[in-house]
N, CA, C and O atoms as a Tinker XYZ file with bonds, in Angstrom:
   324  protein
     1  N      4.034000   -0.505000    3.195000    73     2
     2  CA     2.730000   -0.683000    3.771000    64     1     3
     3  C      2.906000   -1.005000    5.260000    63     2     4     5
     4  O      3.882000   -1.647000    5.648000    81     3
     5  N      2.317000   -0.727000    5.775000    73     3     6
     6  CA     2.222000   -0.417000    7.333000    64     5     7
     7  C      1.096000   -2.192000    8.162000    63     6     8     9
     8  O     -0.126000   -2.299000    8.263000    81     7
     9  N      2.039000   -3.081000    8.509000    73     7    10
    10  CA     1.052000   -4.441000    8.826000    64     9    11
    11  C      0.130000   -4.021000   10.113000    63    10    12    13
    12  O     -1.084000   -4.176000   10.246000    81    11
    13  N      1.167000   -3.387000   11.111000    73    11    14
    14  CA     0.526000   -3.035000   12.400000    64    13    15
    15  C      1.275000   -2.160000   13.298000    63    14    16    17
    16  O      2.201000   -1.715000   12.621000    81    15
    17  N      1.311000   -1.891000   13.977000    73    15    18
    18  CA     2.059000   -0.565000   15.253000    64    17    19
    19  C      1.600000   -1.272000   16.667000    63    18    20    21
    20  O      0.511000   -1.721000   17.025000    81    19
    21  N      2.896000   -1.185000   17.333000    73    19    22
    22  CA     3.084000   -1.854000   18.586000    64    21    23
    23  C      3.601000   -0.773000   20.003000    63    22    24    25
    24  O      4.575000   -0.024000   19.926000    81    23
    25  N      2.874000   -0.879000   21.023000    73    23    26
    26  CA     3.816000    0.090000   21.878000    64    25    27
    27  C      4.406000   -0.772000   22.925000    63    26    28    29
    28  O      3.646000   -1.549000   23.503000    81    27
    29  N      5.764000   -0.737000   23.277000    73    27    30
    30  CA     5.868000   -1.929000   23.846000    64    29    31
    31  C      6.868000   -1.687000   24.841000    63    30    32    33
    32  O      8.038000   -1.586000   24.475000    81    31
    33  N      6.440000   -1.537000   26.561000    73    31    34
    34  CA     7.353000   -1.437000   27.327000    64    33    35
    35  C      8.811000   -2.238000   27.433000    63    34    36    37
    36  O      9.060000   -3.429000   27.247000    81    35
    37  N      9.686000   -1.117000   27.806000    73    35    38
    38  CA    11.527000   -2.223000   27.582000    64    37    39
    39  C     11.182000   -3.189000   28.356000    63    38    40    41
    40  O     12.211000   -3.854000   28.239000    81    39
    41  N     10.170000   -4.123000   29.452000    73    39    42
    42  CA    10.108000   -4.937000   30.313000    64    41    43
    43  C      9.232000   -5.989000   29.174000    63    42    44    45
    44  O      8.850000   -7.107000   29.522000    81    43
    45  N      9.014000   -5.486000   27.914000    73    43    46
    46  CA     8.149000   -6.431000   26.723000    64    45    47
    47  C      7.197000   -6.414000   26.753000    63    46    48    49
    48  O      6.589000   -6.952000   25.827000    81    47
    49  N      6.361000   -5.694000   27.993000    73    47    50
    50  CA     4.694000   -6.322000   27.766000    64    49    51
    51  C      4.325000   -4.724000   26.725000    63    50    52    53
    52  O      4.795000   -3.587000   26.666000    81    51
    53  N      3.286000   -5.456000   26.078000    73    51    54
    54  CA     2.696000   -4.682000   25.005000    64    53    55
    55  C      1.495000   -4.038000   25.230000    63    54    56    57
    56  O      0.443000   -4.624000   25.485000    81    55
    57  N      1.680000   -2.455000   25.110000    73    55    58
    58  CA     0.656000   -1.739000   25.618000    64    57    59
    59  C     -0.313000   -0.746000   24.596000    63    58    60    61
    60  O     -0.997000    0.214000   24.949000    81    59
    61  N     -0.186000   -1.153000   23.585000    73    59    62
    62  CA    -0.791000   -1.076000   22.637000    64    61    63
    63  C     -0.817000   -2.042000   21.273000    63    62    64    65
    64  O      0.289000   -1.945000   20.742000    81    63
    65  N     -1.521000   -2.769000   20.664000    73    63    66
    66  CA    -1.400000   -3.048000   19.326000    64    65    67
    67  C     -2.488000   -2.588000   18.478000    63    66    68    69
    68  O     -3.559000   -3.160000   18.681000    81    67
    69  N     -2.470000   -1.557000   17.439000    73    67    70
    70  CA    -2.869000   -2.059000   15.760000    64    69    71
    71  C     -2.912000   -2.575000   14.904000    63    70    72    73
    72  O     -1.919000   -2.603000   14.176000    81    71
    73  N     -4.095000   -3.250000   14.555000    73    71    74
    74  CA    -3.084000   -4.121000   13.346000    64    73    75
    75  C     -3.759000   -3.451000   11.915000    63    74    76    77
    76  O     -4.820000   -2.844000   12.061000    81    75
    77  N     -3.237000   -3.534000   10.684000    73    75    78
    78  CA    -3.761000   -2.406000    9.673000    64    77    79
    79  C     -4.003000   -3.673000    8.772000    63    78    80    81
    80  O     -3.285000   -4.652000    8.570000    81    79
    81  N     -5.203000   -3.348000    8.312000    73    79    82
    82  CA    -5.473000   -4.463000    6.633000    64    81    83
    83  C     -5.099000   -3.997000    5.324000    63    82    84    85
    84  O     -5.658000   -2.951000    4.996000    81    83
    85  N     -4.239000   -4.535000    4.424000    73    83    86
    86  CA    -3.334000   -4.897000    3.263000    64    85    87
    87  C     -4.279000   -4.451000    2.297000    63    86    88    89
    88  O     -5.371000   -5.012000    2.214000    81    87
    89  N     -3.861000   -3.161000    1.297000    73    87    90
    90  CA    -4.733000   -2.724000    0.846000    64    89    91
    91  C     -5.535000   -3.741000   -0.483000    63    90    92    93
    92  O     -6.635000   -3.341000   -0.865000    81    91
    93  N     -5.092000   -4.713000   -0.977000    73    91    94
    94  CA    -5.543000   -5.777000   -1.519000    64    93    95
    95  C     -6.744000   -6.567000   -1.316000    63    94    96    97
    96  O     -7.491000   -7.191000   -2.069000    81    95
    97  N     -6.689000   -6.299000    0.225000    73    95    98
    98  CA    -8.138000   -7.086000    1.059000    64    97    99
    99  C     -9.218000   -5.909000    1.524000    63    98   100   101
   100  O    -10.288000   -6.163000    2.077000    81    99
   101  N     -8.565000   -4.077000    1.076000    73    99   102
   102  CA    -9.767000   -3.175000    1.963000    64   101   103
   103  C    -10.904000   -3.598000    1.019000    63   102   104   105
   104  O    -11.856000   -3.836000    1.763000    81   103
   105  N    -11.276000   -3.812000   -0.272000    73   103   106
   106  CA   -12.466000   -4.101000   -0.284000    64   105   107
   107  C    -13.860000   -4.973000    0.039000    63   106   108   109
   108  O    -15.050000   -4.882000   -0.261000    81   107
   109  N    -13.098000   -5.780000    0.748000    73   107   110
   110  CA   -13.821000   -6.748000    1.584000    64   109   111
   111  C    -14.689000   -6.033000    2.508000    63   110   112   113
   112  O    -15.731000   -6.598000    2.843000    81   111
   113  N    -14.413000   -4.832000    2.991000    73   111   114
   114  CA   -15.387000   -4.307000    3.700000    64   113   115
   115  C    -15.075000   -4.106000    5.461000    63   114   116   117
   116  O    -14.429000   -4.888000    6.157000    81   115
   117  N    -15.692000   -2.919000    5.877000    73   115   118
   118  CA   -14.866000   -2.734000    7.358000    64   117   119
   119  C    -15.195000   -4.074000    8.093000    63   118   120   121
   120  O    -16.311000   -4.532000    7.848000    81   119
   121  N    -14.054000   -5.081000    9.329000    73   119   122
   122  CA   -14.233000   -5.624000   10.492000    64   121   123
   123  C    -15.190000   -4.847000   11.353000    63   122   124   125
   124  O    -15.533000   -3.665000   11.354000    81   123
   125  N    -15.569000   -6.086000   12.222000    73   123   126
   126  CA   -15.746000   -5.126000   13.354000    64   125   127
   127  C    -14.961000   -5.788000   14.443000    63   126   128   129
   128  O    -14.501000   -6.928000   14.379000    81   127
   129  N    -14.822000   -4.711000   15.750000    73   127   130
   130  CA   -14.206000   -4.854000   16.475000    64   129   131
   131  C    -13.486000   -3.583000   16.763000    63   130   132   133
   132  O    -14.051000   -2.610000   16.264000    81   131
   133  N    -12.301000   -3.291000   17.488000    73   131   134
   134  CA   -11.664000   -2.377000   17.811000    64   133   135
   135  C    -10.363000   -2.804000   17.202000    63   134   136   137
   136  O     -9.614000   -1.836000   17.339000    81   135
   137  N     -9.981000   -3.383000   16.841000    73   135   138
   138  CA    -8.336000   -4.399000   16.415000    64   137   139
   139  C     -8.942000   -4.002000   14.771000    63   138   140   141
   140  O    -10.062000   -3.972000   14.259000    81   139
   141  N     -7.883000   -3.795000   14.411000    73   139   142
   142  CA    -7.933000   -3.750000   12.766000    64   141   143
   143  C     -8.589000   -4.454000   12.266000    63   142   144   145
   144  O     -9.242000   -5.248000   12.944000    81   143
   145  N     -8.700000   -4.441000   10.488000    73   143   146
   146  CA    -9.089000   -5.409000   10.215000    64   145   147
   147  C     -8.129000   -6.454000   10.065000    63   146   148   149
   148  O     -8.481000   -7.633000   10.058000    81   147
   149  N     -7.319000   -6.214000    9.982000    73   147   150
   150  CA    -5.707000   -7.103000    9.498000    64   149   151
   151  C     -6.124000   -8.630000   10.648000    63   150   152   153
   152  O     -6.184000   -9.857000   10.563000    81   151
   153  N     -6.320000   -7.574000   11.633000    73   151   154
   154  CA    -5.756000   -8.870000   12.999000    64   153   155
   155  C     -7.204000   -9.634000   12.736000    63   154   156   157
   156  O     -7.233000  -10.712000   13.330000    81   155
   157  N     -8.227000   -9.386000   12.106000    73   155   158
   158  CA    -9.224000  -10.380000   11.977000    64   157   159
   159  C     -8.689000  -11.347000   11.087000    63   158   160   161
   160  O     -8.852000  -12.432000   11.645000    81   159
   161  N     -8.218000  -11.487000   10.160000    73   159   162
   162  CA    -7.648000  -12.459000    9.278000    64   161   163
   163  C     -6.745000  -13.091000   10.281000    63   162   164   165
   164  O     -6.534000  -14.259000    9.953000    81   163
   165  N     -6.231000  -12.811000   11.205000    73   163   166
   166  CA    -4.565000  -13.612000   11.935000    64   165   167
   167  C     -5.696000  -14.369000   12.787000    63   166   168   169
   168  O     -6.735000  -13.723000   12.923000    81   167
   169  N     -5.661000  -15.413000   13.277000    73   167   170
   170  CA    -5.641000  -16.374000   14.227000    64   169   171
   171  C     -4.658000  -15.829000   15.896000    63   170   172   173
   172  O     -3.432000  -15.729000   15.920000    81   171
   173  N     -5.293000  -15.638000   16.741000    73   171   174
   174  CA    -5.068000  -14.899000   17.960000    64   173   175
   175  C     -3.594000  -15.750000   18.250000    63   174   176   177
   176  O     -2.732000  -15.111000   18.854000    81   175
   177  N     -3.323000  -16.946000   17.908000    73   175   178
   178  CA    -2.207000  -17.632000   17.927000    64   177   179
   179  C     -1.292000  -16.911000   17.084000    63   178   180   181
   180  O     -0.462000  -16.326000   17.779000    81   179
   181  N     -1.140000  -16.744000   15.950000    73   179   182
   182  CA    -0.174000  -16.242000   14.934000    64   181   183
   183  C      0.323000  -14.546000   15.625000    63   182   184   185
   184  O      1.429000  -14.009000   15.681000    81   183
   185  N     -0.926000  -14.117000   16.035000    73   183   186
   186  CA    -0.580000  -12.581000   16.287000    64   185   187
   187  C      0.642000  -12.107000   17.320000    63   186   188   189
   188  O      1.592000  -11.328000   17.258000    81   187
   189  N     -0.070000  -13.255000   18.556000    73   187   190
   190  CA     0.754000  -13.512000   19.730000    64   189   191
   191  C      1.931000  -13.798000   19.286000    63   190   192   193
   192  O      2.897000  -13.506000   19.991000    81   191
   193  N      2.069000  -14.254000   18.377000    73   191   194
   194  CA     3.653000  -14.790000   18.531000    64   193   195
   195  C      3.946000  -14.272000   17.107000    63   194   196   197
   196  O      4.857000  -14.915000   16.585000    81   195
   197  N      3.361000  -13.146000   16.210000    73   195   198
   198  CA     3.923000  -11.789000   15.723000    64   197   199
   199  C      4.559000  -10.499000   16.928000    63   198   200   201
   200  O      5.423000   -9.643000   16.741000    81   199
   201  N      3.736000  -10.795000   18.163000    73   199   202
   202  CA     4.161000   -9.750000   18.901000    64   201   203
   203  C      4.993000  -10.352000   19.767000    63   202   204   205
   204  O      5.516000   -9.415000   20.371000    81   203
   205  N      5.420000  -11.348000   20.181000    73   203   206
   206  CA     6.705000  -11.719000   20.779000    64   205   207
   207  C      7.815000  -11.542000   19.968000    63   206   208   209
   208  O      8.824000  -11.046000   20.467000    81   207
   209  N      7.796000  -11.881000   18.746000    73   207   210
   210  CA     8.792000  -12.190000   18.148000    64   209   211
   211  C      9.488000  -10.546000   17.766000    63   210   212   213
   212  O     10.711000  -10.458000   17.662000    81   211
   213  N      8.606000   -9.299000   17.574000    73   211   214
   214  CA     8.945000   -8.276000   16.989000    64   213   215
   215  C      9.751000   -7.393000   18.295000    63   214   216   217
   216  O     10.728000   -6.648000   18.369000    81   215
   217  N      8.600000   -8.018000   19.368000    73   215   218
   218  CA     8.997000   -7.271000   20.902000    64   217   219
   219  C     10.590000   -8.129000   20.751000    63   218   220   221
   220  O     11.462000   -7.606000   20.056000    81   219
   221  N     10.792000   -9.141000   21.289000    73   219   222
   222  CA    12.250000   -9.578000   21.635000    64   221   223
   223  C     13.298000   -8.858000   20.577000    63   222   224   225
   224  O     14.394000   -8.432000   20.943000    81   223
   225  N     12.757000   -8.768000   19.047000    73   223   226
   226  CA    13.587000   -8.664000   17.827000    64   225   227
   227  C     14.322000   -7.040000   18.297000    63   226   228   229
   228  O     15.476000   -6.638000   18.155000    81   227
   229  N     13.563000   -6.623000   18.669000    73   227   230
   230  CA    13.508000   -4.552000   18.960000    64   229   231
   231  C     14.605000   -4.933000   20.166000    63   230   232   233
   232  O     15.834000   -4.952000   20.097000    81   231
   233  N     13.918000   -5.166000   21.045000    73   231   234
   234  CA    14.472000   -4.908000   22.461000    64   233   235
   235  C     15.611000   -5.693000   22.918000    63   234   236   237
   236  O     15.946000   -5.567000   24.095000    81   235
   237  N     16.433000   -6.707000   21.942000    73   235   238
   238  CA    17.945000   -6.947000   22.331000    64   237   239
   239  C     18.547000   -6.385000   21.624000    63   238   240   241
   240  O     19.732000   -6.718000   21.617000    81   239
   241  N     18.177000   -5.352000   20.733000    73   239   242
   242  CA    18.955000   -4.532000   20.448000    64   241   243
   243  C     20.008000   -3.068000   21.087000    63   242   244   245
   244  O     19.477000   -2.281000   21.871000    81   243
   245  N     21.251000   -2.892000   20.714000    73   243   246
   246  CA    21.773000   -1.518000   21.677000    64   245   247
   247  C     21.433000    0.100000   20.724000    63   246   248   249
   248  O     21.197000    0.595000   19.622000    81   247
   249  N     21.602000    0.305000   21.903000    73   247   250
   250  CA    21.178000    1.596000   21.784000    64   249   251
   251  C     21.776000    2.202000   20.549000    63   250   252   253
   252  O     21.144000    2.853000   19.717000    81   251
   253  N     22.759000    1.988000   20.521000    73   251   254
   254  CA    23.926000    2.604000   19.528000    64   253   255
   255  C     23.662000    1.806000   17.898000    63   254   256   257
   256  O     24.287000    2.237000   16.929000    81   255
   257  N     22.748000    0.705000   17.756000    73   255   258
   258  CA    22.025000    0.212000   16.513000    64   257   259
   259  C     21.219000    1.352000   16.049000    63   258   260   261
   260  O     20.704000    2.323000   16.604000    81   259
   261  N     21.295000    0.832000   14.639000    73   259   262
   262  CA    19.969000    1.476000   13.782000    64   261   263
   263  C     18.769000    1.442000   14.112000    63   262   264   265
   264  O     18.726000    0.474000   14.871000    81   263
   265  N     17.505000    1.966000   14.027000    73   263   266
   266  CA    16.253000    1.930000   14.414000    64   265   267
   267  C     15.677000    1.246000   13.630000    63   266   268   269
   268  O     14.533000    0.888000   13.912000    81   267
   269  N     16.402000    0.758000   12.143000    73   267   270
   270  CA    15.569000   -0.260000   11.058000    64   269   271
   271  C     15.993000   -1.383000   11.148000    63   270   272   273
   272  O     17.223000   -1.416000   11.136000    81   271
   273  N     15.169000   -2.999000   11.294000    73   271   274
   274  CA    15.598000   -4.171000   11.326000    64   273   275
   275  C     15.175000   -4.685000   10.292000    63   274   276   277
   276  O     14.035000   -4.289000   10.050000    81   275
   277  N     15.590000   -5.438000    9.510000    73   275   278
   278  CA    14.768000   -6.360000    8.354000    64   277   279
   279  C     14.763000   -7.413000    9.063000    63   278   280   281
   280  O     15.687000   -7.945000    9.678000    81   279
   281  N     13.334000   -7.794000    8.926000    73   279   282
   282  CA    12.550000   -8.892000    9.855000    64   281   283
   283  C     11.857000   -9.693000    9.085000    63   282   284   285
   284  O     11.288000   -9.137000    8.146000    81   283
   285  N     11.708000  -10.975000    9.202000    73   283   286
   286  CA    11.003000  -11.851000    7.706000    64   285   287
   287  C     11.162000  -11.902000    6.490000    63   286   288   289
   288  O     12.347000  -11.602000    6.349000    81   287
   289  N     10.715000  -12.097000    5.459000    73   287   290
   290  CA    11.301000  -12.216000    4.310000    64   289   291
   291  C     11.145000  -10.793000    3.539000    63   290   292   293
   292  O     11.864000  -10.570000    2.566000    81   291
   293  N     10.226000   -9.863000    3.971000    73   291   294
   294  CA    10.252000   -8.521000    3.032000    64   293   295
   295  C      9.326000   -7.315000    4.099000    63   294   296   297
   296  O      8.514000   -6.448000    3.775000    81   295
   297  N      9.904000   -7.746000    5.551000    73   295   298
   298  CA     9.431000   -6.785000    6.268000    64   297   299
   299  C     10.497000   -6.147000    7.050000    63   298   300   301
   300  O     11.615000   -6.551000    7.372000    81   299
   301  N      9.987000   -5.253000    7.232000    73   299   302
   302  CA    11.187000   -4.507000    8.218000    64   301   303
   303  C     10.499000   -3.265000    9.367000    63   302   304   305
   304  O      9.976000   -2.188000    9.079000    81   303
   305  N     10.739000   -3.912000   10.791000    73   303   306
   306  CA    10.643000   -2.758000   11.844000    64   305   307
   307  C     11.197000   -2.026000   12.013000    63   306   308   309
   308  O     12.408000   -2.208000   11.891000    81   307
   309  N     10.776000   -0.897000   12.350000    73   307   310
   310  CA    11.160000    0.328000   12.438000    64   309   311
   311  C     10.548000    0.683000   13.571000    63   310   312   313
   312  O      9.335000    0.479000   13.629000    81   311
   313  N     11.422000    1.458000   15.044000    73   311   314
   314  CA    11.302000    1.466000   16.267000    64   313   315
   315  C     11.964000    2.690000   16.674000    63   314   316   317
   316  O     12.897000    3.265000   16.113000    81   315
   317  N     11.265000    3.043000   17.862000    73   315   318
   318  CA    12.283000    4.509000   18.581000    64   317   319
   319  C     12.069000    4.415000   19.954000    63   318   320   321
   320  O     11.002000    4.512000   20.560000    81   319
   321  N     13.746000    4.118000   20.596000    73   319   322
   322  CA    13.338000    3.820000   21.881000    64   321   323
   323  C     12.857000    5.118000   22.352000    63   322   324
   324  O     12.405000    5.232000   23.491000    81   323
């Protein structure tokens, strides 16, 4: 399942985010807003520092690594520089 999609310059700042809602919760009914529904459930605190943590996690990585990281307890990014 897909949490969210990030575009994120090698300098870290983030120039796009999606965030996608967990198909468990689509019947709750569409958000509004432009941000997923996902990121309505996150607290603007938690998100921020979902997207630091994924940006730094990606980007000290070398080139010559895999493009898959297991990240948290049952997630895993997947990135292409």
């Amino acid at each position: 399942m897909i949490h969210f999609l990030l575009l994120v310059s090698r300098q870290g700042k983030v120039r796009l985010s999606r965030w996608y809602l967990p198909p468990s919760c689509s019947s709750q009914g569409p958000s509004s807003g432009s941000e997923g529904a996902f990121a309505a459930g996150l607290p603007m605190k938690e998100r921020s520092e979902l997207l630091r943590e994924a940006a730094s996690r990606v980007l000290q990585r070398s080139a010559k690594q895999c493009n898959v990281v297991e990240w948290r307890d049952d997630t895993k990014l997947v990135f292409k520089r």
